[in-house]
Every structure is written in C-alpha cells, then in structure tokens.
C-alpha positions as CSV (number, residue, x, y, z in Angstrom):
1,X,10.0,-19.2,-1.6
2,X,7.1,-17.7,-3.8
3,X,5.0,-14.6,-3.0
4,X,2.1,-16.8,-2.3
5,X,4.0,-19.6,-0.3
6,X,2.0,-20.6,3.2
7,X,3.9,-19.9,6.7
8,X,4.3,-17.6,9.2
9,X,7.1,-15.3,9.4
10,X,9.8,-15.0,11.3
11,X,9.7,-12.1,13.9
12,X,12.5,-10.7,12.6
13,X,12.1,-7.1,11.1
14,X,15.1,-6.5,9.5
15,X,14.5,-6.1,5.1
16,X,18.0,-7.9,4.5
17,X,16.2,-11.0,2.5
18,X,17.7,-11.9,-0.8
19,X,14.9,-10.4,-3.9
20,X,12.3,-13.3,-5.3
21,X,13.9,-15.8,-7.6
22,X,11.2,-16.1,-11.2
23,X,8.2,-17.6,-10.8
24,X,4.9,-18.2,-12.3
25,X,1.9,-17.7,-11.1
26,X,-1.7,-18.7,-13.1
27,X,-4.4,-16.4,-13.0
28,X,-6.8,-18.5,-11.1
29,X,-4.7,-19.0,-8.3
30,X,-4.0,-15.3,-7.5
31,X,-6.4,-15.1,-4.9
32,X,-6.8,-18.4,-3.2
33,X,-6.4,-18.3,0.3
34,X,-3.4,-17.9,2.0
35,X,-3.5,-21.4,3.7
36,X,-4.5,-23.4,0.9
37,X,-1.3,-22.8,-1.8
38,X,1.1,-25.4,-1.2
39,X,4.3,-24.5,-0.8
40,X,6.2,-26.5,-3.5
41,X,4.1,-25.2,-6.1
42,X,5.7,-23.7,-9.2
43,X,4.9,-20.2,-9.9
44,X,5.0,-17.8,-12.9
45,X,3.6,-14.5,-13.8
46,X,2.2,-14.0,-17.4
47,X,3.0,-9.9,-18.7
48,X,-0.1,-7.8,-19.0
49,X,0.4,-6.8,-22.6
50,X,2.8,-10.0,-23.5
51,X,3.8,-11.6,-26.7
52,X,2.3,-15.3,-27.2
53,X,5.6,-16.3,-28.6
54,X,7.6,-15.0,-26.1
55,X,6.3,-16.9,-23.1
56,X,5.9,-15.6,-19.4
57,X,7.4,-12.5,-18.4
58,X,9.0,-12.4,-14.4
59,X,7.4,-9.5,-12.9
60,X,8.4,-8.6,-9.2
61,X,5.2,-8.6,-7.0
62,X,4.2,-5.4,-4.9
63,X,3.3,-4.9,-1.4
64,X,0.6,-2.2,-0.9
65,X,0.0,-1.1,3.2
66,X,-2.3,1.3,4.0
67,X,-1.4,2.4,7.4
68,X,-4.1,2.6,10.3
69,X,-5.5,1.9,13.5
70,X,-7.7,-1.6,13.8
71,X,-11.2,-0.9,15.7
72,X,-14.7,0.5,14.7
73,X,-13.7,3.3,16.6
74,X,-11.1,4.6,14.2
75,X,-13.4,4.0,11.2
76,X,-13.5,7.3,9.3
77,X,-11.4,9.1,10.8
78,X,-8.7,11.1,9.0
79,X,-6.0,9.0,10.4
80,X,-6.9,5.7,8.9
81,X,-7.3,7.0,5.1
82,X,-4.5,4.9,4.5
83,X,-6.8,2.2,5.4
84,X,-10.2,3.3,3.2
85,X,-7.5,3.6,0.1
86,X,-6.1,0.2,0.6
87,X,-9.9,-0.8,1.1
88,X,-10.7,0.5,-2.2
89,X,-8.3,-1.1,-4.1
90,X,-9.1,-4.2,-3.1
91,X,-12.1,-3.9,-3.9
92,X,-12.2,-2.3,-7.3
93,X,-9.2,-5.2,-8.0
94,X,-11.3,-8.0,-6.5
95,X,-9.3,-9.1,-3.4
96,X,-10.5,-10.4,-0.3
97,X,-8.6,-9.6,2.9
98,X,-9.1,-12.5,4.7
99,X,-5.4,-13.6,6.1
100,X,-3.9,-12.9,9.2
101,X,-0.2,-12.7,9.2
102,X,2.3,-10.8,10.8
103,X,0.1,-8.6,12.9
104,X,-1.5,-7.5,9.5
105,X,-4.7,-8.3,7.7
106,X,-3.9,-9.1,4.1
107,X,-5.4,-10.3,0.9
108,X,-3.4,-11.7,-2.3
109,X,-4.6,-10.9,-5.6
110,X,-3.3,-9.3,-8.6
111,X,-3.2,-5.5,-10.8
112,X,-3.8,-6.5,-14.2
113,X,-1.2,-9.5,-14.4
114,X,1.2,-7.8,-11.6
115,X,0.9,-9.8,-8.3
116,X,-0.1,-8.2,-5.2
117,X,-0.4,-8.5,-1.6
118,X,-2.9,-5.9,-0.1
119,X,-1.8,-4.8,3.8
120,X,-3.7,-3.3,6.6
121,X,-1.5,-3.5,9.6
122,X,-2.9,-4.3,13.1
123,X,-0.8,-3.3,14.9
124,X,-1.8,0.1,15.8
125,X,-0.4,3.2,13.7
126,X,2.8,4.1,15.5
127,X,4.0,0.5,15.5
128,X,3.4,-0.5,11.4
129,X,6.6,-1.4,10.8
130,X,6.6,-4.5,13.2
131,X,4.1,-5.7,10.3
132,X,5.3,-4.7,6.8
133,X,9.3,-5.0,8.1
134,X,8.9,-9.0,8.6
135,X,6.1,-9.5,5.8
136,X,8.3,-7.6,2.8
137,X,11.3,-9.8,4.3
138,X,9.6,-12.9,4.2
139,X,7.5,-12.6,0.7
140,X,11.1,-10.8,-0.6
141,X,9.5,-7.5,-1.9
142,X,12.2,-5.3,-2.8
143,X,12.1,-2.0,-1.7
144,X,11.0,-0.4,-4.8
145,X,7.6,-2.2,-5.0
146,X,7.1,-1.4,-1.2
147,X,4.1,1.2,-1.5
148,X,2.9,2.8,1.2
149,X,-0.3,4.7,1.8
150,X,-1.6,7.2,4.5
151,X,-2.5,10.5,5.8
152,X,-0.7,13.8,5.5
153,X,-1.5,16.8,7.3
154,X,0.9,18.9,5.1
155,X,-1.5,18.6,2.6
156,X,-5.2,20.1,1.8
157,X,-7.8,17.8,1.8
158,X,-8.5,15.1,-0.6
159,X,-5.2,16.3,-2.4
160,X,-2.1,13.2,-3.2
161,X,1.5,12.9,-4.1
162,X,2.6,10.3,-5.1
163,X,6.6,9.4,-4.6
164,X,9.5,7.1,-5.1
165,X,11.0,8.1,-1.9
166,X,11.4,10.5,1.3
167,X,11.7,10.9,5.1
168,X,8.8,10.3,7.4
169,X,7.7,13.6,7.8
170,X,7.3,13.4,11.5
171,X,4.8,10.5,10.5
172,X,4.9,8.1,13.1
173,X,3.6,5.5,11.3
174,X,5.8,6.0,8.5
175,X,8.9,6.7,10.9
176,X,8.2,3.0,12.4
177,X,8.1,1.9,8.7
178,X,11.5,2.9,8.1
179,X,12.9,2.0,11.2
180,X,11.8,-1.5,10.8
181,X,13.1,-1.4,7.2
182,X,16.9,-1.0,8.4
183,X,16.5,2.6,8.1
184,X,16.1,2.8,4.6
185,X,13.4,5.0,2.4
186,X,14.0,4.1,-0.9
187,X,10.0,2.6,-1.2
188,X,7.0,4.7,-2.9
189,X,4.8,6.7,-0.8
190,X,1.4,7.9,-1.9
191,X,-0.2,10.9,0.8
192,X,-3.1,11.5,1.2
193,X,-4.4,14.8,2.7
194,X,-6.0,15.6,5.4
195,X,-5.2,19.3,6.1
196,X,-4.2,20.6,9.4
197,X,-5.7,21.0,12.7
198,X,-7.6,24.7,13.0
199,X,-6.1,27.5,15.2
200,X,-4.4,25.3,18.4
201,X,-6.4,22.4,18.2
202,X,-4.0,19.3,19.5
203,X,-2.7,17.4,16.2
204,X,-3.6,14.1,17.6
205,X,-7.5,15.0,18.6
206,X,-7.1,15.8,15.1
207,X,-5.4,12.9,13.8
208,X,-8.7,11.1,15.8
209,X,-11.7,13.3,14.1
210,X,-14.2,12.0,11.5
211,X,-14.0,14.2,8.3
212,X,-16.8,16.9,7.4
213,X,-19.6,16.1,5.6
214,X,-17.6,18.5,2.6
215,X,-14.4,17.2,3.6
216,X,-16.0,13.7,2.9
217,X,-16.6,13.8,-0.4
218,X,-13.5,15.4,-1.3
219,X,-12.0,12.1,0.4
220,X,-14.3,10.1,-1.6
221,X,-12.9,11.2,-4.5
222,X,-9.0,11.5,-3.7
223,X,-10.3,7.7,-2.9
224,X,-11.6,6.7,-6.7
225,X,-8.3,8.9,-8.1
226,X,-5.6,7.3,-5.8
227,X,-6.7,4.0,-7.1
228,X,-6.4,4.7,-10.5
229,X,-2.7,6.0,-9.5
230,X,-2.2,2.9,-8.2
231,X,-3.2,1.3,-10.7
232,X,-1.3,3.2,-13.2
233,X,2.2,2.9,-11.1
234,X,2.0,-0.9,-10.5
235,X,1.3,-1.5,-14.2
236,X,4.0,1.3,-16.1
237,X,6.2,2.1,-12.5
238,X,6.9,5.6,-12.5
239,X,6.8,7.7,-15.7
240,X,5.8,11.1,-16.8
241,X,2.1,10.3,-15.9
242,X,3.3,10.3,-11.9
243,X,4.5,13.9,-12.6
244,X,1.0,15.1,-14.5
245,X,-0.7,13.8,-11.7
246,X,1.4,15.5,-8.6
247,X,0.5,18.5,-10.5
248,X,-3.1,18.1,-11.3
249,X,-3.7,17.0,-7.5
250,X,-1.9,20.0,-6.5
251,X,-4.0,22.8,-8.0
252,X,-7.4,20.5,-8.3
253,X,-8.8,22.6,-6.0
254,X,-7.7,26.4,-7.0
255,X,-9.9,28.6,-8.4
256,X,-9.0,30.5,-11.8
C-alpha cells in the first residue's frame, strides 16, 4: 500500500507494519486530496538532485506531527508550538491540511521531491499517540522518518534541538507517542522552547498561557529557523549541519 493510498486505518496502535515497498509518485499528484488517489495507482518518487539517466530514485516518505491541543482556545499558547511549527511548514511547502484521519488533521505534499504527510493530532496532547501510532503503521513510516515537533520547558525561549532520538522528558505528549509506538524512541524529535514557569507558578497554567509580546517574536523566529531545519533534515537526514545548528540555537541568545 502506497503513502498516498485512500482508507481508514485500523485502530490498532501498535508500529509492527512491514516498511513501504518502492514506489513512484509524480509531482502533480503530491497533494491531491486524500480521498481522490485511487488506491491501485502506481507510485514513484523522482530524487531531488537525480541523474536523468539513472531513472527514479525510492525515497522513504516522512511523517511530520506537531503535537497540540485542537480548539481556538489553545491557539497561541506555548503548549501548541508544535502545532504553529507544523503550521508553518505547510505553508512555506505548500500543503493543505484538509484530511481527517485517525483522530489527526493531515495534509500530503512533498519537501523538495521527499514525500510528506503533515500531522496535527486531535486528539488532545496527552493522548497523541492514539493518532500518529496507527497513521505511521498504516502509511509504513519507519521509525527513522517519524519527526516529531513540540514544546519544551527545559529550554529558553524560541531556542531548538533537533535529535535522532530520546526519552519523553516527562512530556506527556511525547510519552503517549512512545507508548503507542511499542515503546520505542528511535524517531527524530525537534523541541522547541518555551522556558519554565516563574517562581511556583503550576507547570500546567503554564503549559496553558499565551506567550509575551517579547516572547512572541522570539517564537516567531525559532518558527522561520525550525523550518529551515526541517527542511534541511528531510532533504540530507542528519549530518554535521544538525550539530552546527544545536549549537548555534543554544548560545543565539548569549551576550558576548
């Protein structure tokens, strides 16, 4: 079954699918509408930088989730960064989220020539995983090209890391993640951060807050960089550029 095949998933969250067999997929098709792509079709992937003579090049396709809470009344707040990044990105790659499937709002589309499907699961933060588990089963994204995206209060503002693997963190959204992914956390990470509550403020009033006007356009920012990291990691994977840019996110904002 292809990355852009049209069904609903099982329920099932377990990631024990077998990985993608080759496919092909043509440029203009990379965005139709989930419904509309016929399942029988014939699918192949053309290499960003390829060689006329040496025909299509398989690429595995990736499954980027920002994590969130649904709801205008989440909107801007620092929990739901994951969601703005994910936002961004499809924007600046020119996807429409228009699909429902498996609790998630999605949109397929492509990075350069690297097929994408573009998450926002609505299932409310601490539950996630009941969305990406069965969706990276069902499209058979291996682990490796499972990226996920959201907040991290271990962090200073507007500052990301980028990562091929870890623990949750005490994230609870990320924690459901891995727990509907058979327990595993061998799949990308990029954090975003959203510092940490003042004095004894209650983390999750925190979690819950809209950002500072300064905080804001520090976000904004992280926001225009992370997709360019993105970008960058779907296109070359990880190389000595993700290293230059966990260090130049870490000290961006000390003063010499």
């Amino acid at each position: 079954m292809s990355l852009l095949a049209a069904a609903t998933p099982t329920t099932s969250s377990h990631f024990s699918a077998p990985l993608l067999p080759s496919f092909h997929v043509p440029r203009r098709n990379l965005t139709a509408p989930l419904h509309r792509i016929r399942r029988s079709r014939l699918l192949t992937v053309v290499a960003s930088v390829p060689d006329p003579a040496a025909g299509p090049v398989e690429y595995t396709p990736w499954l980027i989730a920002g994590l969130g809470n649904p709801g205008n009344k989440y909107y801007g707040t620092r929990h739901n960064v994951g969601f703005e990044m994910v936002d961004r990105i499809a924007g600046e790659e020119g996807i429409t989220m228009n699909t429902i499937q498996s609790k998630s709002l999605l949109g397929i589309g492509s990075i350069g020539e690297v097929p994408v499907l573009v998450v926002k699961p609505q299932s409310y933060m601490n539950y996630s995983g009941e969305a990406i588990g069965p969706l990276a089963a069902y499209y058979q994204v291996p682990l490796r090209h499972i990226l996920l995206i959201y907040d991290d209060m271990s962090l200073p503002n507007g500052v990301l890391r980028l990562q091929k693997k870890g623990g949750h963190g005490r994230h609870n959204g990320l924690q459901n993640v891995i727990e509907n992914l058979d327990g595993r956390r061998e799949f990308p990470r990029l954090s975003i951060g959203i510092g940490s509550p003042p004095g004894k403020m209650d983390p999750r009033a925190f979690l819950l807050q809209k950002f500072s006007s300064e905080e804001r356009v520090q976000i904004d920012a992280s926001l225009e960089q992370g997709v360019d990291a993105v970008r960058t990691l779907v296109l070359k994977g990880f190389c000595g550029s993700t290293e230059r840019f966990n260090l130049v996110q870490k000290y961006k904002f000390h003063k010499v």
